[in-house]
C-alpha positions as CSV (number, residue, x, y, z in Angstrom):
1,X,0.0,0.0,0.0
2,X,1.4,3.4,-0.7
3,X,-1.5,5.5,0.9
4,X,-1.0,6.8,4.3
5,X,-3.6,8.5,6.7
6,X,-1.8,11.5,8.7
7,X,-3.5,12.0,11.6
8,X,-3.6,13.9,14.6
9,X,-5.4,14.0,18.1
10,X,-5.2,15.7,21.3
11,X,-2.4,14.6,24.2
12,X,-4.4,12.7,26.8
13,X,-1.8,13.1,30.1
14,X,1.1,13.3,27.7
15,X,1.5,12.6,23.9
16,X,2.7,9.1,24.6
17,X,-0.5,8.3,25.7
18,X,-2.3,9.2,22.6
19,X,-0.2,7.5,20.6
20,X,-0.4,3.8,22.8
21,X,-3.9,4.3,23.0
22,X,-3.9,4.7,18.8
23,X,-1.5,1.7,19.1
24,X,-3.6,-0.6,21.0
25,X,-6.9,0.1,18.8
26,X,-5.1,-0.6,16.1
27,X,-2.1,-2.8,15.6
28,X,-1.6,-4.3,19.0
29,X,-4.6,-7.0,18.4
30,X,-5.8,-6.6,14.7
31,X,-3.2,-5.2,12.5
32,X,-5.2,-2.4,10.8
33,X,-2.1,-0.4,9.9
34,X,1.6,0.2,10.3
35,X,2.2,3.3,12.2
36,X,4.2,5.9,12.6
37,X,4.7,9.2,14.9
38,X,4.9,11.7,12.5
39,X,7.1,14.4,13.9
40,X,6.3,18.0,13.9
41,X,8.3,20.6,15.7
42,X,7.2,23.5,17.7
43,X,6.5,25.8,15.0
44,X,5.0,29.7,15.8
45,X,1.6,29.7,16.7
46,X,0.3,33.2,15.5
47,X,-3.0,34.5,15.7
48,X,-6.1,32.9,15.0
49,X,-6.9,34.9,12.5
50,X,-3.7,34.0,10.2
51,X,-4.5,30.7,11.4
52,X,-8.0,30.6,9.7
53,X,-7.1,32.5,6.7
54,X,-3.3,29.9,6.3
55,X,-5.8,27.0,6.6
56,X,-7.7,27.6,3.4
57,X,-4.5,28.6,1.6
58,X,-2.8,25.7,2.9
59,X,-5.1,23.4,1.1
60,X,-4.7,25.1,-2.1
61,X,-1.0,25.1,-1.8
62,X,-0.9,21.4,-1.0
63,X,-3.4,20.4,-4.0
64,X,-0.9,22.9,-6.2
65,X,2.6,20.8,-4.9
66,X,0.9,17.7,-5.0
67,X,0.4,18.5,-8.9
68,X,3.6,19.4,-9.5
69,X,5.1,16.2,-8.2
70,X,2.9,14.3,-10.2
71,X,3.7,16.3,-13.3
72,X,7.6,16.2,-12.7
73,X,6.8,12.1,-11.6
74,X,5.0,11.6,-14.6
75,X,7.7,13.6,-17.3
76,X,10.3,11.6,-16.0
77,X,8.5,8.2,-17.0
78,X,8.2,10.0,-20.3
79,X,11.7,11.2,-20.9
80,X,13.0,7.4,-19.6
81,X,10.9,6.4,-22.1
82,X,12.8,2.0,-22.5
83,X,12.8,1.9,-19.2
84,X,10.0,3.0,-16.9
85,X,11.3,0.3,-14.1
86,X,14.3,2.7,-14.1
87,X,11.7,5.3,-12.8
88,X,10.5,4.3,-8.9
89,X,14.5,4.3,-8.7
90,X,15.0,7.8,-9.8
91,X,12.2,8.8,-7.7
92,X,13.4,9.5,-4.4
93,X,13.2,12.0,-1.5
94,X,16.6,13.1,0.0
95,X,18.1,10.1,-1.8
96,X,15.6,7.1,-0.1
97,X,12.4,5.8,-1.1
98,X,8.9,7.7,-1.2
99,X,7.6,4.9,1.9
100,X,10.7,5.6,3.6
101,X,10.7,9.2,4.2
102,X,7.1,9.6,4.6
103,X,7.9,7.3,7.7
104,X,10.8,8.8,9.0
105,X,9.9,11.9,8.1
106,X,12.1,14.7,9.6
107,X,11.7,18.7,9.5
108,X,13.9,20.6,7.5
109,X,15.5,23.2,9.5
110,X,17.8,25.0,7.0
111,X,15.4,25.1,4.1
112,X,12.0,25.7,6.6
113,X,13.2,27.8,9.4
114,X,11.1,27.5,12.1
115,X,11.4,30.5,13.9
116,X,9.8,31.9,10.6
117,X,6.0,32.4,11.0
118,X,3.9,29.5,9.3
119,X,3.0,32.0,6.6
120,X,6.5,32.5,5.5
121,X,7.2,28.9,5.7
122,X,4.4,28.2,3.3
123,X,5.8,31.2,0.9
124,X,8.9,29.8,0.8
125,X,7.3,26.6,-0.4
126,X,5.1,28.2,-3.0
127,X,7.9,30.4,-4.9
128,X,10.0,27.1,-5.2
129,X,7.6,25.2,-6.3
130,X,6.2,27.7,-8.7
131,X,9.8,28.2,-9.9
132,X,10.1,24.2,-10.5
133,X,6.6,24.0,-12.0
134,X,7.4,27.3,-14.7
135,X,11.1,25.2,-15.3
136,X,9.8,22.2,-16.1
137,X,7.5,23.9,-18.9
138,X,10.2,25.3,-20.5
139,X,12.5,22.1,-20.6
140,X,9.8,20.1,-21.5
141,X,8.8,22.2,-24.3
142,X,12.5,22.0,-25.5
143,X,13.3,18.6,-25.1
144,X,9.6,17.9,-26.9
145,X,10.2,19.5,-29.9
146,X,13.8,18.0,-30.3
147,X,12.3,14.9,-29.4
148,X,9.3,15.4,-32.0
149,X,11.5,16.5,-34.6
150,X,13.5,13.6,-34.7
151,X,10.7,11.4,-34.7
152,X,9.0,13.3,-37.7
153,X,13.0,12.4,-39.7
154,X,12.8,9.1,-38.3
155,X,9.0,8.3,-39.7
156,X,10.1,9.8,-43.1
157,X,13.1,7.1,-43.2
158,X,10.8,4.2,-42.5
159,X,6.9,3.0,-43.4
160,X,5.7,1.9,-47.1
161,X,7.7,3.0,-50.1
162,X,4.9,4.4,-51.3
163,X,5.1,7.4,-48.7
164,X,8.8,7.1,-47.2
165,X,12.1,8.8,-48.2
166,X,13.8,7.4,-50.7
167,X,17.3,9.3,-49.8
168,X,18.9,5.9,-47.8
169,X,18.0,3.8,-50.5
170,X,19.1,5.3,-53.7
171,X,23.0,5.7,-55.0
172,X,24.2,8.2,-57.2
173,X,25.0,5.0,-59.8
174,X,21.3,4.3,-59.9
175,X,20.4,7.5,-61.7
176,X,21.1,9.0,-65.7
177,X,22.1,12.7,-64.2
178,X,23.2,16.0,-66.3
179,X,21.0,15.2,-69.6
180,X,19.6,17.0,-71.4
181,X,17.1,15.0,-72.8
182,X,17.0,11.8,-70.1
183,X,15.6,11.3,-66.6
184,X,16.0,8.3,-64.4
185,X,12.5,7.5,-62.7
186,X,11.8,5.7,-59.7
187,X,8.1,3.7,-59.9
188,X,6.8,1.3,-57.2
189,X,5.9,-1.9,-57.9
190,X,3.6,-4.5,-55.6
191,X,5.7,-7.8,-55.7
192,X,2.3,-9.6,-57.0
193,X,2.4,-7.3,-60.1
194,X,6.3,-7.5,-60.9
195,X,6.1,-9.7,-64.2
196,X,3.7,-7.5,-65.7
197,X,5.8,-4.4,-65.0
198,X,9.1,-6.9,-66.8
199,X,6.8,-6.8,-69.5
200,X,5.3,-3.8,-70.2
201,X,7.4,-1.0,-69.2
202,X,9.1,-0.2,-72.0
203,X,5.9,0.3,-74.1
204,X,3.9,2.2,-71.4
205,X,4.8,5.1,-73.3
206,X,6.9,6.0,-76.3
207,X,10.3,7.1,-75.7
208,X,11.7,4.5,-72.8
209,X,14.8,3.3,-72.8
210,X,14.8,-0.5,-73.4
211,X,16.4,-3.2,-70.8
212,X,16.8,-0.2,-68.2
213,X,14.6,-0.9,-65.1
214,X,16.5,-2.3,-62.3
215,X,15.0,-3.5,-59.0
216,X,16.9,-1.3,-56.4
217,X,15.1,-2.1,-52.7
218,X,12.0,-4.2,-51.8
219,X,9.8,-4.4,-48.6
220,X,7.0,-6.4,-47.7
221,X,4.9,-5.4,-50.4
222,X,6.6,-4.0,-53.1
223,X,10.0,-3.2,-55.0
224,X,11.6,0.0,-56.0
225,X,12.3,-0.2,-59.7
226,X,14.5,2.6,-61.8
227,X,14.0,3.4,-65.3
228,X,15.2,5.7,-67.7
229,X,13.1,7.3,-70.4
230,X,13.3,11.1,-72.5
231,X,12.1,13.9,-70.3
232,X,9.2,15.1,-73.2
233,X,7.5,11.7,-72.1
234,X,7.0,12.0,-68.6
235,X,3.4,12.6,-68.2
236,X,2.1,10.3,-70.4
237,X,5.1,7.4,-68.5
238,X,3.4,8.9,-65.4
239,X,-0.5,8.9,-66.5
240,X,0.1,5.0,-67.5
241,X,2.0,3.3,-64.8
242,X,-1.2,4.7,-62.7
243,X,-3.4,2.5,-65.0
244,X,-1.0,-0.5,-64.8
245,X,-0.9,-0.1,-60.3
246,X,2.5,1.0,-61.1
247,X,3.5,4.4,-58.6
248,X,6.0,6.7,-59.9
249,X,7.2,8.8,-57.0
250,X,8.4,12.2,-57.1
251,X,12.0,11.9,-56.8
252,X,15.3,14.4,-57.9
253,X,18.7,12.9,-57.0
254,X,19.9,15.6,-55.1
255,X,23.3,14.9,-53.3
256,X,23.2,18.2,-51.0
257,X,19.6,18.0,-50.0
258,X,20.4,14.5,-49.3
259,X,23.3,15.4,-47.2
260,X,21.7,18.1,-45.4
261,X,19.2,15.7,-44.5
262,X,21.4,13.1,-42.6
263,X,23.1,15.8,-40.9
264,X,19.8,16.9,-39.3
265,X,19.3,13.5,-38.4
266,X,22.6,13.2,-37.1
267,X,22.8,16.7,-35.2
268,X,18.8,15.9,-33.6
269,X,19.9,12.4,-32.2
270,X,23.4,13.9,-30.8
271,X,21.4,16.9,-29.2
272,X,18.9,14.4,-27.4
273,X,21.7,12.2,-26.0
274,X,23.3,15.4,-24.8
275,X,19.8,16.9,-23.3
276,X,19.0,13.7,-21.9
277,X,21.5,13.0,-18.9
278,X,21.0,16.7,-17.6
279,X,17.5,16.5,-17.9
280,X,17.4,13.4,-16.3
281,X,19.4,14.9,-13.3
282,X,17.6,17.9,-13.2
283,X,13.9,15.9,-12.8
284,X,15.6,13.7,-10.3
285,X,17.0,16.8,-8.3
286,X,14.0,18.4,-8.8
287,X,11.2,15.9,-7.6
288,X,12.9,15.1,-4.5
289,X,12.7,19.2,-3.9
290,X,8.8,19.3,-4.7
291,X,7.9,15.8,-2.9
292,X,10.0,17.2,0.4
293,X,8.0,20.6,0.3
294,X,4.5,18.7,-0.3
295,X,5.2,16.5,2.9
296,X,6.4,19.7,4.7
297,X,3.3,21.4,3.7
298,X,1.0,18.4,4.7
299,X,3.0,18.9,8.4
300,X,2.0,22.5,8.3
301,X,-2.1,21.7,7.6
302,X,-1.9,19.1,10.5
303,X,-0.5,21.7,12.9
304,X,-2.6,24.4,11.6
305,X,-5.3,22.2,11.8
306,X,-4.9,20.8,15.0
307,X,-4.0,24.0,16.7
308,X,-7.8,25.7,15.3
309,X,-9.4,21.9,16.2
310,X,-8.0,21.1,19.8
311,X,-6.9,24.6,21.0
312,X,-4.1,26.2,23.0
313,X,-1.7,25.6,24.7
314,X,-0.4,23.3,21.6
315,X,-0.8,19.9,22.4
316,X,-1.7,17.4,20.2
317,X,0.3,13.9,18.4
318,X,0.6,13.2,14.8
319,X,0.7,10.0,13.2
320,X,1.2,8.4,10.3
321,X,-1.2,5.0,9.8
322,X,0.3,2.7,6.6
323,X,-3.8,1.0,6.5
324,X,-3.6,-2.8,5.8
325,X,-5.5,-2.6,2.0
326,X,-7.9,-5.2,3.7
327,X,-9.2,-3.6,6.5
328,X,-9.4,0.2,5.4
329,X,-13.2,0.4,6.6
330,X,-12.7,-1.2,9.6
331,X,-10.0,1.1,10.7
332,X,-11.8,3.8,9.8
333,X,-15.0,2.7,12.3
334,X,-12.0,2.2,14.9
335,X,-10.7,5.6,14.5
336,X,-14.1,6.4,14.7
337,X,-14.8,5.1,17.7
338,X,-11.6,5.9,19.5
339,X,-12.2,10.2,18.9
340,X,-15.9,10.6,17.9
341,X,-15.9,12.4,21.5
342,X,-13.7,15.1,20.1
343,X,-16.4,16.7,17.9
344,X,-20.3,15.7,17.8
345,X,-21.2,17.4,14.6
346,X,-18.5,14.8,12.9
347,X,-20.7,12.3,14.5
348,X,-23.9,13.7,12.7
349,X,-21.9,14.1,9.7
350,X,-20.7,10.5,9.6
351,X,-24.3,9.4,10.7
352,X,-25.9,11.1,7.5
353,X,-23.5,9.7,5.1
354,X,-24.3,6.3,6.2
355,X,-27.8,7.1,5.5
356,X,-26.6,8.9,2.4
357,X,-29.4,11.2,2.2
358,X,-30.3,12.2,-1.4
359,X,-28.5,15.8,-2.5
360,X,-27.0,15.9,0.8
361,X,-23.3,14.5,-0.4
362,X,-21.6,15.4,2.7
363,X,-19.5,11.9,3.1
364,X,-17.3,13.3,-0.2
365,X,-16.2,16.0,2.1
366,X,-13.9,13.4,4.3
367,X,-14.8,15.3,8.0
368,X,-13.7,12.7,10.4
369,X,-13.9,13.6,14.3
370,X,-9.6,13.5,14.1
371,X,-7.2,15.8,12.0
372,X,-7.1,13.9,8.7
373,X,-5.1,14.2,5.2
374,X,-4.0,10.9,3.0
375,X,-0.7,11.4,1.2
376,X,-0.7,8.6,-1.8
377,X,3.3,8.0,-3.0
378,X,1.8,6.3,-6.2
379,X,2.4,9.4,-8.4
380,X,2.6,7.9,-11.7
381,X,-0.4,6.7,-14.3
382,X,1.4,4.3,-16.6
383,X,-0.4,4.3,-19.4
């Protein structure tokens, strides 16, 4: 399971006590969850009117991070495009698994300075992230269009000889060049229809050089044949193979276009290889950054949370519950049980859903009795 159920509830005697008590309802006898204390330190209060007014920004702050790890998560499967196992390696928070430091999770002091006020804390956050986010836009874009561009050269050198380039296939040998009055054509030929074309080219119109088709390439379904003819009879060459399912394509041997061509290949691939182990780096770097602010952030709602829920003088314990995939309802009627005296109108709440009373869709609103948010470290939709 990768989804977690931060918590919090108010310190019975002590904190200790809160958490044995959690403890006992839910591991000691019937393994509901793994769990966790979930360590916050003693960040500044303020006044409850900041308090109110960080609450609501808080939770548009932490759906704002949460999408930026998901898009920087979900880029980096992109980019590693063989090898999406490679991925759940590259994605790690202060070089350790998701699972691990969600669990041992640990404040930051030098990048979230807690002597700060919580509404500097969470304006740190924000401008980083919004930094990442508006940096990842522009690299993306980059590495995109190099990344389309060379596909669009790559489609061109491959498919049906009907449509592809003919450049890799063709020699310099394989064409009458610098007449005046000859051209070299290239027609495509299905392979069911090559005797007929052994046959009949030379009279498909006047003017055709005898004995001068040769086979040059084949695919599945056809050949590439060359023949030479005079330049006045073109059209009519043209107009007949089309009767006959014989294609001409529209082909000059031109060695510099040619040339020019490969090198654009050449230069495209060699800029992606070079692009691709900074980018790579950067993403890495990068996602550990956003993940680590969107766990801080999730710290900061619990406290704020708790603090505007339970009161002052602050006293309250967060935990982290791993829920057993199982028994997910059943911990939830525990949890239930264990706080519903911290807040009655949670009980109505949670009463009415269970009725689930026509247009009265309160149960989406997930208002439990307890401080809850779910952190889920499955960030990636492989498609």
């Amino acid at each position: 399971m990768t989804e977690f159920w931060l918590i919090s509830a108010p310190g019975e005697k002590t904190c200790q006590q809160t958490w044995d008590k959690l403890m006992t309802a839910t591991t000691r006898t019937n393994n509901l969850s793994t769990n966790n204390k979930f360590n916050i330190p003693d960040l500044k209060v303020g006044t409850l009117d900041v308090l109110v007014g960080l609450s609501d920004e808080l939770a548009k702050l932490d759906s704002f991070v949460e999408s930026v790890v998901k898009k920087v998560a979900q880029y980096m499967a992109d980019v590693l495009e063989d090898s999406r196992d490679k991925v759940q390696e590259n994605l790690l928070a202060n070089g350790v698994d998701l699972i691990t430091y969600v669990t041992r999770f640990q404040w930051d002091m030098a990048k979230y300075p807690i002597k700060q006020s919580l509404k500097n804390i969470s304006e740190i956050v924000s401008k980083a992230i919004s930094q990442i986010d508006n940096d990842l836009k522009a690299r993306a874009s980059a590495y995109n269009n190099l990344k389309g561009n060379l596909q669009n050269l790559e489609r061109k050198n491959a498919g049906s000889l009907l449509t592809r380039s003919l450049a890799d296939i063709v020699k310099k040998d394989d064409f009458v060049l610098d007449s005046e009055y000859l051209i070299t054509m290239l027609v495509v030929v299905p392979k069911t229809n090559y005797t007929d074309w052994q046959r009949t080219y030379e009279t498909l119109s006047e003017m055709v050089v005898p004995r001068s088709t040769n086979l040059l390439f084949e695919d599945h379904d056809s050949g590439l044949f060359s023949v030479t003819l005079f330049r006045k009879a073109i059209d009519d060459f043209r107009h007949k193979a089309r009767e006959n399912k014989f294609t001409v394509r529209d082909f000059q041997y031109n060695e510099e276009e040619m040339k020019a061509d490969k090198e654009e290949m050449t230069r495209l691939s060699t800029d992606k290889k070079k692009q691709f182990g900074p980018l790579v780096r950067w993403l890495k770097v990068n996602f550990s950054e956003a993940f680590i602010a969107w766990i801080h952030i999730k710290a900061l709602r619990v406290f704020v949370e708790s603090v505007l829920r339970y009161g002052l003088p602050v006293n309250f314990q967060a935990m982290l519950l791993q829920p057993n995939k199982k028994n997910m309802k059943k911990l939830r009627e525990v949890l239930y049980d264990l706080y519903k005296h911290l807040d009655s109108s949670a009980a109505a709440i949670i009463d009415q859903s269970a009725m689930d009373i026509p247009g009265l869709n309160l149960s989406q609103q997930e208002y439990y009795p307890y401080v809850y948010y779910k952190i889920d470290c499955n960030l990636l939709d492989f498609k």
